[in-house]
N, CA, C, O and CB atoms as a CASP TS submission, in Angstrom:
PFRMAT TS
TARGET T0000
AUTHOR 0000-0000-0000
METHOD Language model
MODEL 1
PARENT N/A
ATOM      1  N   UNK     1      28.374  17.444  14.981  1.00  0.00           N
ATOM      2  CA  UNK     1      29.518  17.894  14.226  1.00  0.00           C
ATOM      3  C   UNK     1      29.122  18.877  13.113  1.00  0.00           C
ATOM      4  O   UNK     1      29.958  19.500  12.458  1.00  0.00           O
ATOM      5  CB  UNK     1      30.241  16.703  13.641  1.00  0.00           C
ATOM      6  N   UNK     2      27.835  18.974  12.946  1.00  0.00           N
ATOM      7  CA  UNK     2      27.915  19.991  11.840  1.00  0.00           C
ATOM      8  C   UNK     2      27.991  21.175  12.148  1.00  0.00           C
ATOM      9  O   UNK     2      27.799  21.622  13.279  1.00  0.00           O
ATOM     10  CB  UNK     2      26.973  19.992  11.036  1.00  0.00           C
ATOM     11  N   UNK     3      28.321  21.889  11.031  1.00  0.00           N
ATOM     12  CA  UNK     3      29.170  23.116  11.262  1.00  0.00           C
ATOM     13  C   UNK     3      30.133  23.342  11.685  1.00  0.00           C
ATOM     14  O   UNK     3      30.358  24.524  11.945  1.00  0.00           O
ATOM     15  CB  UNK     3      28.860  23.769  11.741  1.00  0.00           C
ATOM     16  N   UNK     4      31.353  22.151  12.009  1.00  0.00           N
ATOM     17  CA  UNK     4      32.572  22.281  12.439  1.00  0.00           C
ATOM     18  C   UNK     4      33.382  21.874  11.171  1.00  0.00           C
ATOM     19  O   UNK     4      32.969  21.278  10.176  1.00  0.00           O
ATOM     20  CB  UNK     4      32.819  21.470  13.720  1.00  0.00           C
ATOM     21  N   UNK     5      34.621  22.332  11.438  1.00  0.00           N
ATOM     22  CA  UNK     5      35.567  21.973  10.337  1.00  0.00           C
ATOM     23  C   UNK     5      36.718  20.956  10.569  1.00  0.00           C
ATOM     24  O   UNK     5      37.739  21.619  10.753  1.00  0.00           O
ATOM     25  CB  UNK     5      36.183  23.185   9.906  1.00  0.00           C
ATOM     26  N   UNK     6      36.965  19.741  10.632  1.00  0.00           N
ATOM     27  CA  UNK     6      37.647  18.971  11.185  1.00  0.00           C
ATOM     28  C   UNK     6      39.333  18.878  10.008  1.00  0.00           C
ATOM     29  O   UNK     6      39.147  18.684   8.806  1.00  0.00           O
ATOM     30  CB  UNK     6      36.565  17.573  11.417  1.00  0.00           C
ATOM     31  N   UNK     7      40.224  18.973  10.326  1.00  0.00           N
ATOM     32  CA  UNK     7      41.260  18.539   9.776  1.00  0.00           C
ATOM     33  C   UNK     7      41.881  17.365  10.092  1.00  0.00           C
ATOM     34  O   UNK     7      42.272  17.108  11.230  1.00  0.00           O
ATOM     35  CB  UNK     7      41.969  19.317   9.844  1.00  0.00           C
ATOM     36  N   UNK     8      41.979  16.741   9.286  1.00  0.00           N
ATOM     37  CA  UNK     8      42.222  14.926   9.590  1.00  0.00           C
ATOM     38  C   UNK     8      43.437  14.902   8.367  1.00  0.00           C
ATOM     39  O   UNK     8      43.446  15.054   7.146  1.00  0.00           O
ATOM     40  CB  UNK     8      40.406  13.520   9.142  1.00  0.00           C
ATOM     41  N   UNK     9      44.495  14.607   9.477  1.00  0.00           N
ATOM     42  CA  UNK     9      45.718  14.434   9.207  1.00  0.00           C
ATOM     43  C   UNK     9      46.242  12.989   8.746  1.00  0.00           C
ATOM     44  O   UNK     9      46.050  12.278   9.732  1.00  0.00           O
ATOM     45  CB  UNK     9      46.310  14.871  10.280  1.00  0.00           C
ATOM     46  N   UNK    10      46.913  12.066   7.548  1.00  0.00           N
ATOM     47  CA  UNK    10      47.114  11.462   7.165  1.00  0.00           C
ATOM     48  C   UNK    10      46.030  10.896   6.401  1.00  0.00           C
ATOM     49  O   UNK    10      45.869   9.679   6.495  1.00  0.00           O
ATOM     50  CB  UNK    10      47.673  11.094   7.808  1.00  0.00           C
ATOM     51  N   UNK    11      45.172  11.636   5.580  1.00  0.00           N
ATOM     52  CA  UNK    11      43.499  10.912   5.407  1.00  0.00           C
ATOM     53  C   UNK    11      43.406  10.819   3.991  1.00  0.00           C
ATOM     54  O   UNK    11      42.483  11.266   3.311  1.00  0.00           O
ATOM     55  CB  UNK    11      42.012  11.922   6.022  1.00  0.00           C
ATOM     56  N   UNK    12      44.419  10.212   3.584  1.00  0.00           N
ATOM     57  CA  UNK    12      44.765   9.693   2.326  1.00  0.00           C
ATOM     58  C   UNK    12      44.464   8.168   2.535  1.00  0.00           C
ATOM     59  O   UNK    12      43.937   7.601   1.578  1.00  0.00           O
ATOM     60  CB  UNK    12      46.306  10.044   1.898  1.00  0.00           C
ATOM     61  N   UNK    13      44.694   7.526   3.509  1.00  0.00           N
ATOM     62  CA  UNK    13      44.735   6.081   3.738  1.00  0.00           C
ATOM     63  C   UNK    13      44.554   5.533   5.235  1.00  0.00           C
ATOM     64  O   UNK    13      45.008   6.240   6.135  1.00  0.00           O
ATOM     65  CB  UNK    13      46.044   5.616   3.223  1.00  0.00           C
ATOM     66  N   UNK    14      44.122   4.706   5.462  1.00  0.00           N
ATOM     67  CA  UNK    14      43.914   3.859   6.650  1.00  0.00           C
ATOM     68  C   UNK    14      42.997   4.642   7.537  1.00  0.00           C
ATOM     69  O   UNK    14      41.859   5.021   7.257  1.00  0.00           O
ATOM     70  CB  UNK    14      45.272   3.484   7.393  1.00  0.00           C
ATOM     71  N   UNK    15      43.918   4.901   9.079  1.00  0.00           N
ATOM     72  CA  UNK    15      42.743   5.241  10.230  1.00  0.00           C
ATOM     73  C   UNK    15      42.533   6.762   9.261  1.00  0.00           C
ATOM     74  O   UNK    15      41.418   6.945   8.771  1.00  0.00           O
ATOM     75  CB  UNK    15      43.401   5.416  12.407  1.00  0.00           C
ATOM     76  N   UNK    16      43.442   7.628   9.062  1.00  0.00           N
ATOM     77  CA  UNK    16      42.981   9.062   8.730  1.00  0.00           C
ATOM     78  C   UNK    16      41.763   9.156   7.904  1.00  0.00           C
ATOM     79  O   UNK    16      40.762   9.845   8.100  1.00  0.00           O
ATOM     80  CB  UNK    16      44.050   9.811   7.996  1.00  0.00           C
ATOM     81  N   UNK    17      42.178   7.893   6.423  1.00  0.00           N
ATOM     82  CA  UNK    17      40.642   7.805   5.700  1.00  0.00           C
ATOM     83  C   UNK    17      39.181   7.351   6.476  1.00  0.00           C
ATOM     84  O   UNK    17      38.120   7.812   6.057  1.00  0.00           O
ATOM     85  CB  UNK    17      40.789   6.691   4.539  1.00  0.00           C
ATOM     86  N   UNK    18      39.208   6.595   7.412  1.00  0.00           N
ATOM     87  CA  UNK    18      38.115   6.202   7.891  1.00  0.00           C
ATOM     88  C   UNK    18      37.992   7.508   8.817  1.00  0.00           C
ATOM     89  O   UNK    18      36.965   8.178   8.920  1.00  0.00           O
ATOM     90  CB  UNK    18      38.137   4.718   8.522  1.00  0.00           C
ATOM     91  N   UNK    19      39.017   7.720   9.371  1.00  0.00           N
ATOM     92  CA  UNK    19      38.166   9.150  10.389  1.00  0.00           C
ATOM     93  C   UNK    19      37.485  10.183   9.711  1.00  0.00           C
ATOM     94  O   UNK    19      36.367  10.612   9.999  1.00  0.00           O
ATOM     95  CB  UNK    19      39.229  10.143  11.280  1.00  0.00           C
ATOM     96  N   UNK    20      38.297  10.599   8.700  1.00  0.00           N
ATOM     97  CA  UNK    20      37.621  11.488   7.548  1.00  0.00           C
ATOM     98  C   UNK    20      36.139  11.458   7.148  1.00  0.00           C
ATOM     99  O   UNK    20      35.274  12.308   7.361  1.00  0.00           O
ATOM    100  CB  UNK    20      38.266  11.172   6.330  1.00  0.00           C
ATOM    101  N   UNK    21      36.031   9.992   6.367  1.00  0.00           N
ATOM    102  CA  UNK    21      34.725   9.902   6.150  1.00  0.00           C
ATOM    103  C   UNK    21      33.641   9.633   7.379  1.00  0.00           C
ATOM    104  O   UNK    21      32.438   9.828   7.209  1.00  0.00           O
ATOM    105  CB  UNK    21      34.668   8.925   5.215  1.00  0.00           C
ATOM    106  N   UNK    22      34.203   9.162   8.645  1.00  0.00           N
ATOM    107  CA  UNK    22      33.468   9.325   9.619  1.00  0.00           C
ATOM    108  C   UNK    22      32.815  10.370  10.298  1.00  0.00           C
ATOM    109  O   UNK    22      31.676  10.301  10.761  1.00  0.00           O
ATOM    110  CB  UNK    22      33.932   8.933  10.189  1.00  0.00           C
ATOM    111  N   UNK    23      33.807  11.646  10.358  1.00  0.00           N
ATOM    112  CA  UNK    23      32.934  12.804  10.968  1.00  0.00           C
ATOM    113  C   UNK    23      32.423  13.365   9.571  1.00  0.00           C
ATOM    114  O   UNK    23      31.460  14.132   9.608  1.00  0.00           O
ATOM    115  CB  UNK    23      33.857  14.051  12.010  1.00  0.00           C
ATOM    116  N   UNK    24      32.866  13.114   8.604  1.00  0.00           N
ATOM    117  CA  UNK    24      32.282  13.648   7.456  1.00  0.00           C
ATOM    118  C   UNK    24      30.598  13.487   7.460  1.00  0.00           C
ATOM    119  O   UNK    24      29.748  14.346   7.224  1.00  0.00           O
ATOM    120  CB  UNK    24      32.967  12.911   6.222  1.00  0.00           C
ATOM    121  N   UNK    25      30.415  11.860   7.867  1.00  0.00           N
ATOM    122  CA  UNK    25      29.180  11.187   7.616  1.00  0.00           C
ATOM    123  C   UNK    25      27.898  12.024   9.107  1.00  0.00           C
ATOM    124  O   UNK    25      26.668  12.070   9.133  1.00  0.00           O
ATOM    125  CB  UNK    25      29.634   9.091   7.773  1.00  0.00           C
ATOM    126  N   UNK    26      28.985  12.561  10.154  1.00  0.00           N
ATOM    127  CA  UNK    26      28.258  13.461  11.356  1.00  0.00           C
ATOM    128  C   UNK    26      27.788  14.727  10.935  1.00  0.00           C
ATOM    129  O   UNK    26      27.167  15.530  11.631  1.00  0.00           O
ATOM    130  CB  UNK    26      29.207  13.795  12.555  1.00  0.00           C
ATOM    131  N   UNK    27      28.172  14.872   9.581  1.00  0.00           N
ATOM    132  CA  UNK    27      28.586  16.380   9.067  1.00  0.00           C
ATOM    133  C   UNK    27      29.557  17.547   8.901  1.00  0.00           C
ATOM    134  O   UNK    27      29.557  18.541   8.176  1.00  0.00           O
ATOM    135  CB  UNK    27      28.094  16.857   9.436  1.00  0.00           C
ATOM    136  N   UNK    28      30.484  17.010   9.945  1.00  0.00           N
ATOM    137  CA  UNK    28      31.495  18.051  10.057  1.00  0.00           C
ATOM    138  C   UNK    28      32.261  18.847   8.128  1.00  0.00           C
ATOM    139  O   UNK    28      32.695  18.211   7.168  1.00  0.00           O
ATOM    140  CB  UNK    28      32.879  17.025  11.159  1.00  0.00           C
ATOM    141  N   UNK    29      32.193  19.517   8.208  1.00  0.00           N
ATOM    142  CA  UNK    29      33.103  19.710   6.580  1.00  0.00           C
ATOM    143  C   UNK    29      34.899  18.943   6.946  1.00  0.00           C
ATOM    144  O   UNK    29      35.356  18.572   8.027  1.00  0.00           O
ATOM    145  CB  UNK    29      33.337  22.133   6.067  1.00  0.00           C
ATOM    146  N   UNK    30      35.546  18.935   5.558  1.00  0.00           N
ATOM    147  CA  UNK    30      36.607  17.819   5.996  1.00  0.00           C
ATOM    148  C   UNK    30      37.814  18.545   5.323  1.00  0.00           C
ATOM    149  O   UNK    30      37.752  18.706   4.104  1.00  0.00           O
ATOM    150  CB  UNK    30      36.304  16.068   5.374  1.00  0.00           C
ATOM    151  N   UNK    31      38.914  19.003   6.010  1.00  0.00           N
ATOM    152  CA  UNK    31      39.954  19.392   5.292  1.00  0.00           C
ATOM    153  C   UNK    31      40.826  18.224   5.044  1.00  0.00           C
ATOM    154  O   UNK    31      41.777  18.347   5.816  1.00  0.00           O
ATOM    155  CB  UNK    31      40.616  20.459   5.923  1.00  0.00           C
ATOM    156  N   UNK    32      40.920  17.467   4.545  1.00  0.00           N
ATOM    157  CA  UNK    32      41.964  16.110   4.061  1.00  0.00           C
ATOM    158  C   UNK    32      43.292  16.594   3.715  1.00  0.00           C
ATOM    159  O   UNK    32      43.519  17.380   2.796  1.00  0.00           O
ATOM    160  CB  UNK    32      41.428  15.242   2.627  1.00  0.00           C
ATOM    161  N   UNK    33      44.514  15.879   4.816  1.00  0.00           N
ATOM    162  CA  UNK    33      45.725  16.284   4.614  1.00  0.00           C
ATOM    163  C   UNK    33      46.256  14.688   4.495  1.00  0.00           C
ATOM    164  O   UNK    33      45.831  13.635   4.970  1.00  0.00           O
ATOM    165  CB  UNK    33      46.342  17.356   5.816  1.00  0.00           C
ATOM    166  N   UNK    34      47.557  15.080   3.502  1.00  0.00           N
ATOM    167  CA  UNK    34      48.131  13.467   3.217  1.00  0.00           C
ATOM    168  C   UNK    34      49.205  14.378   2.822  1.00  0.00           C
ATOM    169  O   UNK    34      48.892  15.546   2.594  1.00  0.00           O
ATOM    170  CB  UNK    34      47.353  12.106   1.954  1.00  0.00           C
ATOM    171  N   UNK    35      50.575  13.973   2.694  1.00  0.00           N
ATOM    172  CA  UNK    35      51.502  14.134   2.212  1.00  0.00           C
ATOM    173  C   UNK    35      51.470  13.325   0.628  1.00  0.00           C
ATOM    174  O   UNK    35      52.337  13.786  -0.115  1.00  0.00           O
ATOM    175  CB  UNK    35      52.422  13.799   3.230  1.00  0.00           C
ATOM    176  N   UNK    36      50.885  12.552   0.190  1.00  0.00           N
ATOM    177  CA  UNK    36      50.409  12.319  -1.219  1.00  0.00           C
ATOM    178  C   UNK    36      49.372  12.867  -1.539  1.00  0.00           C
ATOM    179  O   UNK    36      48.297  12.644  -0.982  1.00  0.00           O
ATOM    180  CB  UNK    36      50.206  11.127  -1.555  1.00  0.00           C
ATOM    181  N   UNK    37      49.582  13.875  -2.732  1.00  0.00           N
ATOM    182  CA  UNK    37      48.869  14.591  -3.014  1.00  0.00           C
ATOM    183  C   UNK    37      47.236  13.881  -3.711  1.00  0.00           C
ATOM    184  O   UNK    37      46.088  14.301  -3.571  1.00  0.00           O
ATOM    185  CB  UNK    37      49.755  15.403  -3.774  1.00  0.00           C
ATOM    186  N   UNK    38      47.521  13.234  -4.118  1.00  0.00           N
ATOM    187  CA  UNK    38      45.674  12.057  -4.873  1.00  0.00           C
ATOM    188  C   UNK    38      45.575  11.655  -3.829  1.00  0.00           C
ATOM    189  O   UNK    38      44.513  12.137  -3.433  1.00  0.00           O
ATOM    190  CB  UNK    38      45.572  10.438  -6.232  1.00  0.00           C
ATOM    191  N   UNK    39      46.109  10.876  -2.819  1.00  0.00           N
ATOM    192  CA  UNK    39      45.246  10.122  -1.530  1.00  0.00           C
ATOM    193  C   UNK    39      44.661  11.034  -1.310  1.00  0.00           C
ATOM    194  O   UNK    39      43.494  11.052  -1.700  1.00  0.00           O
ATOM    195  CB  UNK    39      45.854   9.531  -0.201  1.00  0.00           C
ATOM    196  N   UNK    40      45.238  12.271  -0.542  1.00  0.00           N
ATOM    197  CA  UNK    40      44.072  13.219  -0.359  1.00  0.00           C
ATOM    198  C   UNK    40      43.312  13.971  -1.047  1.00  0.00           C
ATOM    199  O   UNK    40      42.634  14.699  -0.322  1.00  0.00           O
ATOM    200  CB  UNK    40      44.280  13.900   0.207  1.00  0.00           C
ATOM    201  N   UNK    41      43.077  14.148  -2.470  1.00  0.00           N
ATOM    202  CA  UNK    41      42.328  14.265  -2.776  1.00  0.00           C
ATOM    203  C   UNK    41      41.273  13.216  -3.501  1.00  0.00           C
ATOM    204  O   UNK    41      40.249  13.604  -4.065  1.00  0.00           O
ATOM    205  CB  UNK    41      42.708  15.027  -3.087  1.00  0.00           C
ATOM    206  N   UNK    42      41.678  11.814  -3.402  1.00  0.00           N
ATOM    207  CA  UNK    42      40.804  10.721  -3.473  1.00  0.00           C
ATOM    208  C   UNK    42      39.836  10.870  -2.665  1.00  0.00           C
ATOM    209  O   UNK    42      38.654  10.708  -2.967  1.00  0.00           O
ATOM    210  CB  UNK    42      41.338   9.569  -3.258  1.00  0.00           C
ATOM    211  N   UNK    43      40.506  11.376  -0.937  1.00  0.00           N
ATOM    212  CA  UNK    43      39.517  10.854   0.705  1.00  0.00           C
ATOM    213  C   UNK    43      38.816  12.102   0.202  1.00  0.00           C
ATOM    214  O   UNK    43      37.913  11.582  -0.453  1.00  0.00           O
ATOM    215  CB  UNK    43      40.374  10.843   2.840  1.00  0.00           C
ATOM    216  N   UNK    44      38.700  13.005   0.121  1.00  0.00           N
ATOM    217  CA  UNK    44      37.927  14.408  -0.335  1.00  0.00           C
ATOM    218  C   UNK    44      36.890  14.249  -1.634  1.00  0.00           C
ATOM    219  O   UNK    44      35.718  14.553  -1.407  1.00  0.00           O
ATOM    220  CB  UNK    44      39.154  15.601  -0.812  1.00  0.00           C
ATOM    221  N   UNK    45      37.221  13.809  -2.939  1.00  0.00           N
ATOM    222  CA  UNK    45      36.124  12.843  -3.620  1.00  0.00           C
ATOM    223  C   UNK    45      34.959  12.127  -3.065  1.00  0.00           C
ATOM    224  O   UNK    45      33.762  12.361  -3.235  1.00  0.00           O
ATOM    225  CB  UNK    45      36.728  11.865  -4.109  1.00  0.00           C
ATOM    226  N   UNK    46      35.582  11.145  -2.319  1.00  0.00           N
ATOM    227  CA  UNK    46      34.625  10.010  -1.848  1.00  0.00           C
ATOM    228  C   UNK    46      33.412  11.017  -0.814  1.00  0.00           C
ATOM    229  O   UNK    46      32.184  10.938  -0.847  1.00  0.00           O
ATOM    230  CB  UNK    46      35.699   8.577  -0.775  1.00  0.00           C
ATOM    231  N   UNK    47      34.147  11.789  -0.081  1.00  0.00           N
ATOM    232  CA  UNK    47      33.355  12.580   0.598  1.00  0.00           C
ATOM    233  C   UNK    47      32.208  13.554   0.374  1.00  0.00           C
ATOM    234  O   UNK    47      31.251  13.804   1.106  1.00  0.00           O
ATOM    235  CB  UNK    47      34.013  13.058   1.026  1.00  0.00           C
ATOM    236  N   UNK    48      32.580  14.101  -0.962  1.00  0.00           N
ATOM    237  CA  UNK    48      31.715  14.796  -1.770  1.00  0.00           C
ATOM    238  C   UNK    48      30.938  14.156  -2.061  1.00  0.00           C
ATOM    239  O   UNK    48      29.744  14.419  -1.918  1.00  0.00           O
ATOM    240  CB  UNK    48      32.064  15.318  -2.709  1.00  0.00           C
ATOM    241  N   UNK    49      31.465  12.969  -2.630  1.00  0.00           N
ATOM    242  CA  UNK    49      30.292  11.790  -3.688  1.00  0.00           C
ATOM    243  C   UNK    49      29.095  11.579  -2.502  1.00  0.00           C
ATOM    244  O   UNK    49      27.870  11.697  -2.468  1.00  0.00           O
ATOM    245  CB  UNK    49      31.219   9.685  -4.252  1.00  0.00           C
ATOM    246  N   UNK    50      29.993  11.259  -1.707  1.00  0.00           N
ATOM    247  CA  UNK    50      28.291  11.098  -0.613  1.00  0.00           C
ATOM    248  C   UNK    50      27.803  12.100   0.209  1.00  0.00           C
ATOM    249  O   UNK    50      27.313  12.060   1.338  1.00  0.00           O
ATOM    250  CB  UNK    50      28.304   9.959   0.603  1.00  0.00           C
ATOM    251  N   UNK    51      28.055  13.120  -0.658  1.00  0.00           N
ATOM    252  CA  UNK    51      27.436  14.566  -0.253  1.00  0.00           C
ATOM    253  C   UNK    51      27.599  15.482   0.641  1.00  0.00           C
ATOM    254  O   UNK    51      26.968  16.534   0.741  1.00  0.00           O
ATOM    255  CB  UNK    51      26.457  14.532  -0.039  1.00  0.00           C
ATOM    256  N   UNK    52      28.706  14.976   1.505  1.00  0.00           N
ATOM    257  CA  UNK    52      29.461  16.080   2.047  1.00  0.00           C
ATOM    258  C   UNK    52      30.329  16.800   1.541  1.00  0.00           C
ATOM    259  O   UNK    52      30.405  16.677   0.318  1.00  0.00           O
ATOM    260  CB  UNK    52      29.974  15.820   2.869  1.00  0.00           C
ATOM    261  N   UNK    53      31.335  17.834   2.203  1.00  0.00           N
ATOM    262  CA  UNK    53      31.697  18.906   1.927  1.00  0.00           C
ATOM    263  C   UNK    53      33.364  18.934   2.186  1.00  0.00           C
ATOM    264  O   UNK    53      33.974  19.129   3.237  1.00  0.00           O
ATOM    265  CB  UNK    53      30.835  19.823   2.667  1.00  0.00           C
ATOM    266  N   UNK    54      33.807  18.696   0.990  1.00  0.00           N
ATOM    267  CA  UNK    54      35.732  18.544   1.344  1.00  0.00           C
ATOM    268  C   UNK    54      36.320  19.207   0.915  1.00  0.00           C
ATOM    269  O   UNK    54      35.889  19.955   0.038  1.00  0.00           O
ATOM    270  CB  UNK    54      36.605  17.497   0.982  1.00  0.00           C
ATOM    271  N   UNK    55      37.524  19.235   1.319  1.00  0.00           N
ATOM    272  CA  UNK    55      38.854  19.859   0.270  1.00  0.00           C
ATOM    273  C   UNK    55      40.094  19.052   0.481  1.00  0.00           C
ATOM    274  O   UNK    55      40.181  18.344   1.485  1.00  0.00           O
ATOM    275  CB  UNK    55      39.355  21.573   0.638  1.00  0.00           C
ATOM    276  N   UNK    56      41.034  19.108  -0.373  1.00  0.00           N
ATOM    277  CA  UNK    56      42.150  18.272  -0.427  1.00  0.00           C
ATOM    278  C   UNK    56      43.712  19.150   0.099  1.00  0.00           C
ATOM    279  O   UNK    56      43.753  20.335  -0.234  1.00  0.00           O
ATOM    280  CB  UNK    56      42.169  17.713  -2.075  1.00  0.00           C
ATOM    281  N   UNK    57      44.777  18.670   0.781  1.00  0.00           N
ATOM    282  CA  UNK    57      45.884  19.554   1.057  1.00  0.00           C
ATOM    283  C   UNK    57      46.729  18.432   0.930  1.00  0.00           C
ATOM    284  O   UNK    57      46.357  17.321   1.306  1.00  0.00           O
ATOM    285  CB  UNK    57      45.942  20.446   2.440  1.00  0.00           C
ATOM    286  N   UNK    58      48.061  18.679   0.329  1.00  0.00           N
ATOM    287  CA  UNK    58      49.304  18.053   0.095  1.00  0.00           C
ATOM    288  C   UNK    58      49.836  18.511   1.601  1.00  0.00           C
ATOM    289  O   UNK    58      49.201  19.424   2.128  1.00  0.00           O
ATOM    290  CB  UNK    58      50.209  18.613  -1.379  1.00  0.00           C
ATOM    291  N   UNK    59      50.837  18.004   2.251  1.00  0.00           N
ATOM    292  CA  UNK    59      51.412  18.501   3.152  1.00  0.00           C
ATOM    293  C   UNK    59      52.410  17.470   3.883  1.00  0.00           C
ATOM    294  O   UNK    59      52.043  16.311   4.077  1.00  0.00           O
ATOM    295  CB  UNK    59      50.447  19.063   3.903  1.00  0.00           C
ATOM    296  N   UNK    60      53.197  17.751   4.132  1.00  0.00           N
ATOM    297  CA  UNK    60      54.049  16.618   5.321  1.00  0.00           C
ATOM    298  C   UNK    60      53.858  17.154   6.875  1.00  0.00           C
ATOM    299  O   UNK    60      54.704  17.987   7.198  1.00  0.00           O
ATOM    300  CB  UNK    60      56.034  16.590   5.017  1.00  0.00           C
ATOM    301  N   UNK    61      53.045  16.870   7.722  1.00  0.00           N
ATOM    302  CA  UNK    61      52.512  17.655   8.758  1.00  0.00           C
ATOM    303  C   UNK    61      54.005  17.327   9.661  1.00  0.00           C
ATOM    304  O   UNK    61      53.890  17.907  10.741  1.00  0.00           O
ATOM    305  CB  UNK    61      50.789  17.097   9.440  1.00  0.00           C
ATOM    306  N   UNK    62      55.100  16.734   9.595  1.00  0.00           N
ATOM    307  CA  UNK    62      56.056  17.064  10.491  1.00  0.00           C
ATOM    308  C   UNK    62      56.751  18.396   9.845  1.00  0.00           C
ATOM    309  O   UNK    62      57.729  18.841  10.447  1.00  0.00           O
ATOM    310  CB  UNK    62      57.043  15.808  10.742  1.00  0.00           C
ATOM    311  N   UNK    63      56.289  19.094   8.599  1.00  0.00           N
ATOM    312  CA  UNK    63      56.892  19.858   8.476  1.00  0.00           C
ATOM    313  C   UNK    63      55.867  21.344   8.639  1.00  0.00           C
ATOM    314  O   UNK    63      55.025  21.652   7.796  1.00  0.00           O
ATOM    315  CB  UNK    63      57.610  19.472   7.338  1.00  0.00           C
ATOM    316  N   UNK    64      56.048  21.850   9.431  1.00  0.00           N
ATOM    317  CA  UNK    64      54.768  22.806  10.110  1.00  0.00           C
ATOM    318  C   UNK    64      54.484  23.979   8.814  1.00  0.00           C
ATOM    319  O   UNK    64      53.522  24.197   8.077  1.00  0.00           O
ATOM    320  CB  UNK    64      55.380  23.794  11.913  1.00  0.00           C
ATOM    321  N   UNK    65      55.593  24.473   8.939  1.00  0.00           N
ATOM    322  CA  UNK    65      55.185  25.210   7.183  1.00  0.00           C
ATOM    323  C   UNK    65      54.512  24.916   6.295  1.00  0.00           C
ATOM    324  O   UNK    65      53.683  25.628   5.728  1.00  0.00           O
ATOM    325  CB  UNK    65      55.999  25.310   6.307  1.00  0.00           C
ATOM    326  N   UNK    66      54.836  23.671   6.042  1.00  0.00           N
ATOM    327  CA  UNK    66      53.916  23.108   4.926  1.00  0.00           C
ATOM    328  C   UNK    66      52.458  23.057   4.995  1.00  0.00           C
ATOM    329  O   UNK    66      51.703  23.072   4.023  1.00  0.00           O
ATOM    330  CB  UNK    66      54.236  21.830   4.705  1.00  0.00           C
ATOM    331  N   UNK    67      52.014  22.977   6.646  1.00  0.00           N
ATOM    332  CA  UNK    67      50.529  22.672   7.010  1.00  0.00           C
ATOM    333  C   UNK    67      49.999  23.955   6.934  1.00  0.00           C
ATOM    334  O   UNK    67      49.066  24.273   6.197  1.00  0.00           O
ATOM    335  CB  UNK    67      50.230  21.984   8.463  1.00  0.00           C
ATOM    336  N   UNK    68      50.643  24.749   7.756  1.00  0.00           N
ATOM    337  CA  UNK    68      50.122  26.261   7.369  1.00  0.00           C
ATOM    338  C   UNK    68      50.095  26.930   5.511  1.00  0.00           C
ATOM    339  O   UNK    68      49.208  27.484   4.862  1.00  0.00           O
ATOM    340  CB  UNK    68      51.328  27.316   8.332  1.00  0.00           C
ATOM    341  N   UNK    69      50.902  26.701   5.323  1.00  0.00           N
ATOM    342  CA  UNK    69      50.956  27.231   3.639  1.00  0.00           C
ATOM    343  C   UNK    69      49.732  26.352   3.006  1.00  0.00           C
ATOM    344  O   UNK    69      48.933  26.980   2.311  1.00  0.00           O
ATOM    345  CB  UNK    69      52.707  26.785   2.675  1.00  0.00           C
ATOM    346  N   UNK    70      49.509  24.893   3.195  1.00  0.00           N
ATOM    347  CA  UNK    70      48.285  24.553   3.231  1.00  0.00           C
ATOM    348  C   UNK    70      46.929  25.033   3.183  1.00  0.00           C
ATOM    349  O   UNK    70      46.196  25.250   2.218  1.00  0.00           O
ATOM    350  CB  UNK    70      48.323  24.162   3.889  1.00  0.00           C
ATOM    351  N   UNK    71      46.697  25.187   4.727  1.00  0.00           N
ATOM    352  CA  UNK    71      45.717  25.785   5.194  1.00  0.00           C
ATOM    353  C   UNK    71      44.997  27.236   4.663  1.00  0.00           C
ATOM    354  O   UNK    71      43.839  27.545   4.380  1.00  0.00           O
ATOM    355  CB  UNK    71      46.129  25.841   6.324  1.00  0.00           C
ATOM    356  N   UNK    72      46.589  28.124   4.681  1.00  0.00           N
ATOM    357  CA  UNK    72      46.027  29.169   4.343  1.00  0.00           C
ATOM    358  C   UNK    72      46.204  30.177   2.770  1.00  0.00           C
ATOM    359  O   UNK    72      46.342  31.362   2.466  1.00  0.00           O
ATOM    360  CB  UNK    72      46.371  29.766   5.438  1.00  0.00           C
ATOM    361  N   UNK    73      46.089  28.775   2.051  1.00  0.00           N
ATOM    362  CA  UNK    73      46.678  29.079   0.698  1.00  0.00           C
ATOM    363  C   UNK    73      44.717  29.213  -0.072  1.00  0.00           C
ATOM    364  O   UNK    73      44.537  29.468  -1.263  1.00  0.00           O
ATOM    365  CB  UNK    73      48.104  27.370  -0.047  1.00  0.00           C
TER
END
């Protein structure tokens, strides 16, 4: 996984947080999306702290705009 960029959708909490820090821990870098804005940038913290490479996005991914304005903000 390293050198890939994984976006892990809902990774503020539960399966999204554990997937997050999981490919995180393979290496992948981690774009963390949550529609609560601190969950995801909590799962993006924790990720750093153990020395990988994150960023945090607010977003409601049923709302597609939002993921893109996200992404490419």
């Amino acid at each position: 996984m390293k050198d890939r960029l994984a976006i892990v959708t809902g990774a503020g909490s539960g399966i999204g947080y554990a997937t997050a820090l999981a490919l995180a821990s393979r290496g992948a870098r981690i774009a963390a999306i949550d529609i609560d804005a601190d969950s995801a940038s909590a799962t993006a913290d924790s990720i750093r702290k153990a020395g990988g490479v994150a960023a945090s996005y607010r977003a409601d991914v049923s709302r597609a705009a939002e993921v893109h304005a996200a992404l490419t903000a």
